[in-house]
Backbone bond lengths (Angstrom), bond angles and torsions (degrees), N, CA, C in turn:
res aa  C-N    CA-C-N  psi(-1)  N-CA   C-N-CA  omega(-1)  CA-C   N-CA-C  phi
1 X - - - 1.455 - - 1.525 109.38 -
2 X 1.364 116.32 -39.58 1.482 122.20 -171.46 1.757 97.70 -75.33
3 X 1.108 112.67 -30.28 1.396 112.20 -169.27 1.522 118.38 -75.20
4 X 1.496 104.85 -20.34 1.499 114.34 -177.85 1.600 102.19 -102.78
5 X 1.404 99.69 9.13 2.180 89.13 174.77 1.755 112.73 103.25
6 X 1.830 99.16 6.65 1.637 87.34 -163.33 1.989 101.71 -107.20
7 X 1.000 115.00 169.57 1.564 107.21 177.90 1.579 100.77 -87.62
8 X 1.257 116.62 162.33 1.556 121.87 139.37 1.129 110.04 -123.35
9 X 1.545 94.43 138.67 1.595 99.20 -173.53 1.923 103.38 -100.03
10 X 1.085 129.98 -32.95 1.561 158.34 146.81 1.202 120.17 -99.53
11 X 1.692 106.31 149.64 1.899 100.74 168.52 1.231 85.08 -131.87
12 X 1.597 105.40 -159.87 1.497 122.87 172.19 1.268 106.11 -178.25
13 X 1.323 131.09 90.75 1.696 131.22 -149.88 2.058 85.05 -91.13
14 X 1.257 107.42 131.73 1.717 108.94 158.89 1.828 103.40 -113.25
15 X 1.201 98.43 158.89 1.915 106.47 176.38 1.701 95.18 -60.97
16 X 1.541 94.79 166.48 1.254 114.40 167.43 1.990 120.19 -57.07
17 X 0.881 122.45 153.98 1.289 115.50 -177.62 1.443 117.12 46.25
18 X 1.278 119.99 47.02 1.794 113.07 -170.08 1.575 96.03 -97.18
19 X 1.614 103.44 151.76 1.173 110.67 176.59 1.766 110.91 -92.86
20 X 1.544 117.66 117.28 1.514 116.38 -161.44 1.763 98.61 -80.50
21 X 0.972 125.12 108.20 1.509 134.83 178.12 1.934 103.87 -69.99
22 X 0.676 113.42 126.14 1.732 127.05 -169.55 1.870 98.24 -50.78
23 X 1.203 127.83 -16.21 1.207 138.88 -140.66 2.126 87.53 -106.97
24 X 1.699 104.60 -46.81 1.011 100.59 177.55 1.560 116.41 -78.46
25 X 1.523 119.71 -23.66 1.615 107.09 -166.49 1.515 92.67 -80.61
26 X 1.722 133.40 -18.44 1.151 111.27 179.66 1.280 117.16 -84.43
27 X 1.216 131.79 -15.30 1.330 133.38 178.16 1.792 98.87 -72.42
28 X 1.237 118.19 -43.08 1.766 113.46 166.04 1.756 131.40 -47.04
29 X 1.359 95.65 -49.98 1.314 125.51 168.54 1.888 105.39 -46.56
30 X 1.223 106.07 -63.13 0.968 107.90 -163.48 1.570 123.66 -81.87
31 X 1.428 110.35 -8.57 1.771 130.70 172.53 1.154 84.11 -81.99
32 X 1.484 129.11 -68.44 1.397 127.67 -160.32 1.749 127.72 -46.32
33 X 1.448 92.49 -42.75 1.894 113.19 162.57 1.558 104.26 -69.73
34 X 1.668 136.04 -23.97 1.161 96.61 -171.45 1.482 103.77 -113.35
35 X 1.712 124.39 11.12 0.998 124.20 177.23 1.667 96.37 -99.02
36 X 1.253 132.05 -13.58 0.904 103.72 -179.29 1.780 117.89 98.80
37 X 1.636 100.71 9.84 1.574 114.82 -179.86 1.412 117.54 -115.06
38 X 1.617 92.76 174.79 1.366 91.84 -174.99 1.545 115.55 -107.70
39 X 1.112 136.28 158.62 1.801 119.36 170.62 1.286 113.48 -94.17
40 X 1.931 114.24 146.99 1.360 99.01 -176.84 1.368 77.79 -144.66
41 X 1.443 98.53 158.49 1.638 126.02 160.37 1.329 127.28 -165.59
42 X 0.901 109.49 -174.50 1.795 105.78 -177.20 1.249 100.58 -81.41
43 X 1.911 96.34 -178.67 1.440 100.50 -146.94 1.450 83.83 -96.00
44 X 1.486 128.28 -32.03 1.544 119.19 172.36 1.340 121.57 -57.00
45 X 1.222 110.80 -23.20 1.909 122.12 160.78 0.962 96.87 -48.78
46 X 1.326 128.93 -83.21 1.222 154.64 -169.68 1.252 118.85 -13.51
47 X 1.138 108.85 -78.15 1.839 132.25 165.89 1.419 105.35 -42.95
48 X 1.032 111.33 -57.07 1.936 103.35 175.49 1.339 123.86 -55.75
49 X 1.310 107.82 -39.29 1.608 122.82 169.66 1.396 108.83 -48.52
50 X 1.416 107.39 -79.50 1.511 109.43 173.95 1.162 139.58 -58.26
51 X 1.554 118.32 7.89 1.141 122.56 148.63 1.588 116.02 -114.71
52 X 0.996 96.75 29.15 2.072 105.53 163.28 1.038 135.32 -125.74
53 X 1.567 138.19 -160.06 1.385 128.70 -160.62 1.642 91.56 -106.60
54 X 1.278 119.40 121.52 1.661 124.05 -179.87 1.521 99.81 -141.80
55 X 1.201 105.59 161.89 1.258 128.97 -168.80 1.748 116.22 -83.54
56 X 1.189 138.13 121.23 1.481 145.79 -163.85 1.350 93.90 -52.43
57 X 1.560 79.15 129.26 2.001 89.71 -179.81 1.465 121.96 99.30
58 X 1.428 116.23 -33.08 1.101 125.38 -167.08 1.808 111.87 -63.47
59 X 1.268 95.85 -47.14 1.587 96.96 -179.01 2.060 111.06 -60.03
60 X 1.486 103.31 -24.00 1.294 110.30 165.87 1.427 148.75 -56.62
61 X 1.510 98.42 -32.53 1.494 152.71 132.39 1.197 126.55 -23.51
62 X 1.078 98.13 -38.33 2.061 118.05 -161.14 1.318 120.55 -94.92
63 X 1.190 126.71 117.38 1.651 125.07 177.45 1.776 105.01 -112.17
64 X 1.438 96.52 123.03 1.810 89.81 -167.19 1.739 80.45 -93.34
65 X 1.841 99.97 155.84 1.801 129.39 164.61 1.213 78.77 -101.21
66 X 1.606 87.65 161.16 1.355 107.54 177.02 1.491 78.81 -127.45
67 X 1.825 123.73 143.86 1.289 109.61 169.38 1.486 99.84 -141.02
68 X 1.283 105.92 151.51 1.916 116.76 175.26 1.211 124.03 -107.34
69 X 1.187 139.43 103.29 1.555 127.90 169.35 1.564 116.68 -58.79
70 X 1.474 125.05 102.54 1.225 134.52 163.52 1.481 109.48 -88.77
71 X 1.272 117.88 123.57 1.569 131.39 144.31 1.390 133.92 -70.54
72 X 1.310 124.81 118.61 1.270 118.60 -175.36 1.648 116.64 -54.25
73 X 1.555 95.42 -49.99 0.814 93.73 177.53 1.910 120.96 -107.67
74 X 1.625 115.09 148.76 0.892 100.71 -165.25 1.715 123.68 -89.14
75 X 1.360 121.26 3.57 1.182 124.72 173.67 1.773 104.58 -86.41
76 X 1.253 124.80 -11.98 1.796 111.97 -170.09 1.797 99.07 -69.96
77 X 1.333 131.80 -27.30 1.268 115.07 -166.80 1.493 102.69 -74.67
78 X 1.471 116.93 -30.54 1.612 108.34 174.73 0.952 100.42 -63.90
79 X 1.533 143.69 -41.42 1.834 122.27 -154.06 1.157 97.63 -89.30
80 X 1.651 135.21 -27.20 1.089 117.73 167.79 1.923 138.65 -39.83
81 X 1.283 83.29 -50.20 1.338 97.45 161.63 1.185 141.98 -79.93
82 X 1.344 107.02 -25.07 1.739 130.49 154.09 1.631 95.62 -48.04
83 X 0.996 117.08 -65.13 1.799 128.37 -138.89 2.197 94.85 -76.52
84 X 1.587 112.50 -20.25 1.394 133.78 -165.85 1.252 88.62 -96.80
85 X 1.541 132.67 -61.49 1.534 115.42 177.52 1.171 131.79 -76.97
């Protein structure tokens, strides 16, 4: 968000692949309504969200990033995968 020009005023980092329990997006929802923010996440967040159990409103709430992994350089994505198989 900071990288594309936007503020954060709060975060809340979860692991990769976390399962969002209905208990946590309303407790978000509801900081977010009383601070006066907006929610953001990626767009692969995103997609999981909207196909799960969330709290009314919440998707209303929601501002999807869209984000790209660029490499400087262009040989690291082969060794990456070289170095994984």
């Amino acid at each position: 968000v900071r990288g594309a020009g936007g503020e954060v005023a709060l975060s809340r980092a979860f692991p990769d692949h976390h399962f969002y329990a209905e208990d946590e997006l309303a407790d978000l929802l509801a900081l977010a309504r009383q601070e006066g923010l907006r929610l953001v996440t990626t767009a692969k967040d995103a997609a999981r969200l909207r196909h799960g159990e969330v709290p009314a409103g919440f998707l209303d709430q929601l501002d999807v990033l869209d984000i790209e992994a660029v490499f400087e350089l262009d040989h690291v994505p082969e060794r990456i995968i070289g170095e994984t198989l």
